[in-house]
C-alpha positions as CSV (number, residue, x, y, z in Angstrom):
1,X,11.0,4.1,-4.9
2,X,10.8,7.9,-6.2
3,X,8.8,10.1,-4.1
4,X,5.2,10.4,-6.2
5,X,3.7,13.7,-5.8
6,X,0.4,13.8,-6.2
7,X,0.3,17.0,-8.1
8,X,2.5,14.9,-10.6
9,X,-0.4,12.5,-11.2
10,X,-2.5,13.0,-14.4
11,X,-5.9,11.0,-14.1
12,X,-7.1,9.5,-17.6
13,X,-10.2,11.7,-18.8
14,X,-13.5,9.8,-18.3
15,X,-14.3,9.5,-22.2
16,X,-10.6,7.2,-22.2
17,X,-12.2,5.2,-19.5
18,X,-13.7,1.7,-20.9
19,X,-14.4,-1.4,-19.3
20,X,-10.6,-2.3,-19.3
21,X,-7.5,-0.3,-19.5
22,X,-4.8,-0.6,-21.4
23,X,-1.5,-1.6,-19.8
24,X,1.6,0.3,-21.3
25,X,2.9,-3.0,-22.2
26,X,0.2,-4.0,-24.3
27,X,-1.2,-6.6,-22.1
28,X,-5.1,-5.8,-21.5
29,X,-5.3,-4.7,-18.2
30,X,-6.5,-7.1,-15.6
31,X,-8.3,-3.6,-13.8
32,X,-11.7,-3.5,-14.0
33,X,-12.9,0.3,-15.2
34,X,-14.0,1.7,-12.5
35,X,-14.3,5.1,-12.7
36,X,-14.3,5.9,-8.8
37,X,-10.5,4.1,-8.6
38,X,-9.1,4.8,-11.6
39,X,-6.1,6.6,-10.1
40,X,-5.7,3.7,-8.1
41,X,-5.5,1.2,-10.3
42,X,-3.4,3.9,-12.8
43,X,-0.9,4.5,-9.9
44,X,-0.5,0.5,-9.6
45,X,0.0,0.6,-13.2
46,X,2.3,2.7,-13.5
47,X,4.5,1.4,-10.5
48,X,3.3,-2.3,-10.0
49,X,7.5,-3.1,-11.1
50,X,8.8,-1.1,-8.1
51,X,7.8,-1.5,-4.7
52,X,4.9,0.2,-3.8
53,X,2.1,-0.5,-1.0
54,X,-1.0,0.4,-0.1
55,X,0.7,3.3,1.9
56,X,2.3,5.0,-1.7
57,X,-1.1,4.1,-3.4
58,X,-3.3,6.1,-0.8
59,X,-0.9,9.1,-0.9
60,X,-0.6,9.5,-4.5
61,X,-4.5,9.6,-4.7
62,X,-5.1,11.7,-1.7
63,X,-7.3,9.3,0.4
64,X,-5.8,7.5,3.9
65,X,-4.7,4.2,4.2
66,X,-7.9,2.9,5.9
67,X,-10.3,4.7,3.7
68,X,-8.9,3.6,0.6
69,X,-8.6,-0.1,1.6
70,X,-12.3,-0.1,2.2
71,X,-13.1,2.0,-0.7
72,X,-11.8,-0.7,-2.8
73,X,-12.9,-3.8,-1.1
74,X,-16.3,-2.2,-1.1
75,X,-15.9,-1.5,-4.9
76,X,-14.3,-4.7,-6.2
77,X,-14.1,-7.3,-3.3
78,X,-10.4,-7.2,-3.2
79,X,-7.3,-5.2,-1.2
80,X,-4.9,-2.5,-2.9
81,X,-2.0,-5.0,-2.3
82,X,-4.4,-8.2,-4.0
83,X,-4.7,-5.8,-7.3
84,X,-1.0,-4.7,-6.7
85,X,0.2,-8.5,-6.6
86,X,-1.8,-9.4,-9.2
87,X,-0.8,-7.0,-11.9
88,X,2.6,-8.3,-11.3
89,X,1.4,-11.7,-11.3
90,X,0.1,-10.7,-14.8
91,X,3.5,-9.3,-16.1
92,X,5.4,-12.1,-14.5
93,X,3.3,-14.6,-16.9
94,X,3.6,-12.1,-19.7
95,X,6.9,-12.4,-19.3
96,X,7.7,-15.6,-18.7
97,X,6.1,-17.1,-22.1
98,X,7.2,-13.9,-24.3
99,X,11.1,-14.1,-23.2
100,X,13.6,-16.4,-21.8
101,X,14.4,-14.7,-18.5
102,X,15.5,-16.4,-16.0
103,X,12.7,-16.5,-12.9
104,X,15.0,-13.6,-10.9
105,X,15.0,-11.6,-13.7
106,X,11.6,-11.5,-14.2
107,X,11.3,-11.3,-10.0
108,X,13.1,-8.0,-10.1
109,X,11.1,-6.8,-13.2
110,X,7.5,-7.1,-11.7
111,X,8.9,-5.6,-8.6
112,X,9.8,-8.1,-6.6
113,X,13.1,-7.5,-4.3
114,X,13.4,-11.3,-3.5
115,X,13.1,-14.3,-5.9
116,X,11.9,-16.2,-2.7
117,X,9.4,-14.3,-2.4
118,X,8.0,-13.7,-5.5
119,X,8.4,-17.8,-6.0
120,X,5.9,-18.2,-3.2
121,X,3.8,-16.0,-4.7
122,X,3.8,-17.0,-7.7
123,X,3.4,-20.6,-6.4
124,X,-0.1,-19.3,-4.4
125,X,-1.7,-18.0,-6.7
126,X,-1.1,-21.0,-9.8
127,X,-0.5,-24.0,-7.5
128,X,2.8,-24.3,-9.3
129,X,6.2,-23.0,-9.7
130,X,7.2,-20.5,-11.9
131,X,9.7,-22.3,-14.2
132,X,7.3,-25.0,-14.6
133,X,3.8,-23.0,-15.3
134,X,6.2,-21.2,-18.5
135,X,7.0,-25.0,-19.4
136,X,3.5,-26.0,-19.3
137,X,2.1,-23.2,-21.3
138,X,4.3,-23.4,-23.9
139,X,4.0,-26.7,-24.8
């Protein structure tokens, strides 16, 4: 991943701010908006299809590891890494009904290193596999 400067980072003025964001692919944003961790959930944005962690998320906003984890699970009841995963879980099912990808592909897109990995995943959070939750939905 490329170094992310802080400094670099341009929060979204207040006034953009609504009660969802919009995602540069055109996907409504699965972010609640919360003006407190907007950067947070901008950063993840921006970066959910590289690998980032909660470590690269606390330094780009300024805030420790520690702090920031409870910040948001006191703000939204979930981690840095569950909103992290399920942004990607969001593209990967963008994805997989807008193209014909194959399930790597679309691994390595939403920032996944391993296919296994992100097969598991994918397979936790929708109690079924990827190839077969695309076949489902499109019929």
């Amino acid at each position: 991943m490329k170094k992310y400067n802080t400094a670099e980072f341009q929060p979204v003025a207040e006034e953009a701010l609504s009660n969802t964001v919009k995602a540069p692919d055109n996907l409504l944003s699965i972010f609640p908006g919360n003006p407190q961790l907007s950067q947070v959930f901008q950063f993840i944005e921006a970066n959910y299809n590289q690998p980032i962690s909660l470590y690269d998320v606390a330094v780009a906003v300024g805030y420790c590891g520690a702090y920031l984890t409870d910040l948001v699970r006191r703000n939204t009841g979930y981690t840095v890494n569950d909103w992290i995963v399920e942004r990607r879980m969001a593209a990967a099912r963008n994805l997989l009904l807008e193209t014909d990808q194959c399930v790597s592909q679309i691994a390595q897109a939403v920032g996944y290193q391993h296919e296994g990995y992100f097969f598991r995943q994918f397979r936790q959070h929708h109690g079924i596999t990827p190839k077969i939750w695309r076949k489902t939905q499109r019929s």
